[in-house]
N, C-alpha and C positions, 0 to 999 in steps of 0.2 A: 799394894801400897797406896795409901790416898794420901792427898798432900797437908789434910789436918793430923794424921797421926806420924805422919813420916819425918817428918821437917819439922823443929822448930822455928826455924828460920824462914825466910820466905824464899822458897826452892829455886835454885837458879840453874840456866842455861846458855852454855855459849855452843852457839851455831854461825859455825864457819861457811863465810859463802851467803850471805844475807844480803845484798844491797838491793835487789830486787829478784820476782821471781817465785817459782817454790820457797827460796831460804828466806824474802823477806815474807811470805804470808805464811809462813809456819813460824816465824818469830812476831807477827801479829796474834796470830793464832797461841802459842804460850803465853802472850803477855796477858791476851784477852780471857786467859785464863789464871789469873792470877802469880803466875812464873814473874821472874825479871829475867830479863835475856839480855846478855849480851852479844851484841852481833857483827863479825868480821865483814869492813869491804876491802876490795883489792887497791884503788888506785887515788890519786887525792881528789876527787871530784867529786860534787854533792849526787845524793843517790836519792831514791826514794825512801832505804832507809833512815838516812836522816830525816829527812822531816816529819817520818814515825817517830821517830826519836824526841822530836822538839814535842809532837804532840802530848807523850807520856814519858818526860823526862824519870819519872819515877818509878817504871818498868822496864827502860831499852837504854840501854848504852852501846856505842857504835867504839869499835875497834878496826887499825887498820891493820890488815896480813895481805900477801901474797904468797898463797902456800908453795908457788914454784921457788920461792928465796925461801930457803930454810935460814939465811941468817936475821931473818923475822922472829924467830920463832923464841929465842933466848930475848927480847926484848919483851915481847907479847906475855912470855912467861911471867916477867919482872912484872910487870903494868897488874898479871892479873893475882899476882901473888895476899893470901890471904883473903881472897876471894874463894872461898868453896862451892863448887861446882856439883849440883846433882846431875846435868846431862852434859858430855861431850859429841856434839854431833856433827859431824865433817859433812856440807853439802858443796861438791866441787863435778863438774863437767861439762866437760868442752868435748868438739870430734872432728872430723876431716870427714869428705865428702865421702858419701854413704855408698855411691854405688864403686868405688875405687875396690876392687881386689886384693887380698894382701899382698899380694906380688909384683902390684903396680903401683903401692903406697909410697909416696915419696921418703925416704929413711927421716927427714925433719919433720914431718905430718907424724909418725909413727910415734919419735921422741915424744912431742907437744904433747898426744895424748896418753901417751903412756903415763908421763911427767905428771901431767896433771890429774887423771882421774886415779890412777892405781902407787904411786908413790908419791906423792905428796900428800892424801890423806893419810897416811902410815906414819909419814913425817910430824906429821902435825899433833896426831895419836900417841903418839911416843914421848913429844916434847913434852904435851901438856897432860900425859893421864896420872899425873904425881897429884893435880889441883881435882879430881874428881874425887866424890867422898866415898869410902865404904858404901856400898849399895847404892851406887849410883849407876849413872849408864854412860858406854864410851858408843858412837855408832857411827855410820858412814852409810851414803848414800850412793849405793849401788843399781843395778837396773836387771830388772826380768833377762833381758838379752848378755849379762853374763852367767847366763844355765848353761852349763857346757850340753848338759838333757835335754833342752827346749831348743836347742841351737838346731831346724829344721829345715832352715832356709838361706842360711850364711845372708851374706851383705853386710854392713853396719861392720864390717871385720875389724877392723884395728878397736874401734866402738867395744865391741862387745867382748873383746882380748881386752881391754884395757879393765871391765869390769870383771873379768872371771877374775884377771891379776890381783883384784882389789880383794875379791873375796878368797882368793888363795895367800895375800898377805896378811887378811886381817882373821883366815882360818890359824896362821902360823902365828900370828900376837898370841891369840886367846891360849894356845897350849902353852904359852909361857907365862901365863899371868897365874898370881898365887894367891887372888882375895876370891876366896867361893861365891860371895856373895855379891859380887860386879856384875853387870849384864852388859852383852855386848851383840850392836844390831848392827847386820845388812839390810836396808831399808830398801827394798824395789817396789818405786813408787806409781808404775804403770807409764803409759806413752802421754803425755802431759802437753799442752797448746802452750809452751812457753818459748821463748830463742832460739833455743837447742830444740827441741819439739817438734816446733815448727807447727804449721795453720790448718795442718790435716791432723792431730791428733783427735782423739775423741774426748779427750777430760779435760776441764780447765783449773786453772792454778786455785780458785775462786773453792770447788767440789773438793781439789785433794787436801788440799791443808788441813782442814779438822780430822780426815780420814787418818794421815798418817802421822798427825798428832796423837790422834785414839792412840794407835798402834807402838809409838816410839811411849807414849807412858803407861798403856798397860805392860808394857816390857818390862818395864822396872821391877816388876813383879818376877819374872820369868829368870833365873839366873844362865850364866852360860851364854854361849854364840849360838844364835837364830839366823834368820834369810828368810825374812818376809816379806809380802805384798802388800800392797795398800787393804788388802780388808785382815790382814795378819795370819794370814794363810803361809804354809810354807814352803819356799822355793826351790826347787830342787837344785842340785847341784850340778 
């Protein structure tokens, strides 16, 4: 699908999870590729998404959600109503300390990220996949380290239970979905030098963003549920 014959319109995207980060340089990265993107921040404070925003008033609009409050979700709906969406793509994740044991996880640590990486993008999926278009794409940002296959070395436990849940929920969307022609991505976008990342990883926000931009719009192309990688490789499960 290319975006001169796909679209008359001028294609748009809401990526959830933008304020900064991966979500704000992949919502640079669509814009700077002629998309408009609207992009969700959580809290009322200025972000670095905004002041993209101010910069290209006429490609970025900022929305606010918290996807842990689902009752965001029926307002956010309202705001974006009549606004047709060719991507849906949920970027959310948080984690609790990496070398804790699942047996030593505190039951609130567990919640927090369960909550937020693996039911609250579902939440969010669900509310708003009525505003995506026919052959459009719904996705979520998932991570290598929920492979139950590649899973060699445990640690990152609750981390990497929260992303298999994600791809075991959003396996259980797609068989219930009735448009053929929808595409629907798990994005694992490699170990990343961001917040969550942290200052050991080997890739920076800067390198992945066009990559998994590549990736999330040749999809569009691709119908069905995928689980790929930053170079669109596929992940096992």
């Amino acid at each position: 699908m290319t975006q001169s014959t796909a679209h008359a319109h001028t294609p748009t995207a809401l990526l959830v999870g933008a304020s900064r980060g991966l979500g704000y340089a992949m919502t640079e990265e669509l814009a700077g590729r002629g998309w408009s993107v609207i992009g969700t921040v959580r809290g009322s404070a200025r972000t670095p998404l905004h002041d993209l925003a101010d910069r290209h008033p006429d490609r970025i609009r900022v929305e606010h959600l918290d996807i842990t409050r689902p009752e965001h979700l029926a307002p956010l709906h309202e705001r974006l109503t009549g606004t047709p969406l060719d991507v849906l793509f949920v970027n959310a994740g948080t984690t609790n300390n990496e070398q804790t044991s699942i047996g030593d996880v505190p039951t609130q640590d567990f919640i927090d990220v369960m909550v937020t990486n693996a039911l609250s993008p579902l939440r969010v999926i669900e509310a708003l996949d009525d505003l995506v278009t026919s052959g459009g794409l719904i996705g979520a940002m998932s991570s290598g380290q929920g492979s139950i296959t590649d899973n060699t070395r445990g640690m990152r436990e609750v981390y990497r239970g929260s992303k298999a849940a994600l791809n075991m929920f959003m396996r259980s969307y797609a068989t219930r979905q009735t448009d053929p022609d929808r595409a629907l991505l798990l994005l694992a976008p490699g170990w990343i030098r961001t917040e969550l990342g942290g200052a050991d990883a080997p890739y920076t926000v800067e390198e992945s963003a066009p990559l998994l931009v590549d990736v999330l719009l040749a999809h569009l192309d691709d119908k069905g549920l995928a689980y790929l990688d930053r170079n669109g490789r596929t992940v096992p499960w």
